[in-house]
N, C-alpha and C positions, 0 to 999 in steps of 0.2 A: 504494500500500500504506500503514494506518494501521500505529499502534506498536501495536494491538493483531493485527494479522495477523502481525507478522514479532517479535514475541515470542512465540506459538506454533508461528510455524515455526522460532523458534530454539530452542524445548523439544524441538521435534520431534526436530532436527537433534543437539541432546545426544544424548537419549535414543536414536535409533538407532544412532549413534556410539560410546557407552557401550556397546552393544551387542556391537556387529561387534568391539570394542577388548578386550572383555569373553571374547570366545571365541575369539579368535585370539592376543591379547597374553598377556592376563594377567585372571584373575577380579578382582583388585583393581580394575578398572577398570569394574567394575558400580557402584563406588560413585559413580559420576558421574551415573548414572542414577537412581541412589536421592535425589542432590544433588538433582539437576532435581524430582524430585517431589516433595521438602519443599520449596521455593524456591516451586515453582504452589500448593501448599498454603498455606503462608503468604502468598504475593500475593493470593491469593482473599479472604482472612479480614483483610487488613492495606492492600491495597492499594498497598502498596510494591512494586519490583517492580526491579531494578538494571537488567535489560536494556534495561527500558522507557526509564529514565529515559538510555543509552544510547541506544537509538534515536532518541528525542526531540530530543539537542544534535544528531542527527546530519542533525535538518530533514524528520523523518517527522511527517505530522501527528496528532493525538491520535485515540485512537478512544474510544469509551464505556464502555470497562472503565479502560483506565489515559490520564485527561483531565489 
């Protein structure tokens, strides 16, 4: 797995999370979903990306979105 697969499966894993957390906890908890999708928003446009750069010390090798 590159940092570019397991940063979208870790948007993924937000946002469903924010979900299930969202209608079972508490609606406040949608706002973590809304987080994730400004965060891919702004990675797209800036290139910075935190998880990524997580991923990376963590010895995943780069992919072609975030090198």
């Amino acid at each position: 797995m590159n940092v570019d697969k397991a940063v979208l499966t870790f948007a993924g894993i937000v946002v469903l999370l924010s979900l299930a957390l969202g209608w079972y906890v508490s609606p406040y908890c949608f706002l973590l979903a809304a987080f994730a999708g400004v965060n891919m928003i702004q990675a797209s446009f800036t290139g910075f990306c935190p998880a990524a750069i997580v991923f990376k010390k963590l010895g995943l090798r780069s992919g072609n979105a975030f090198s």
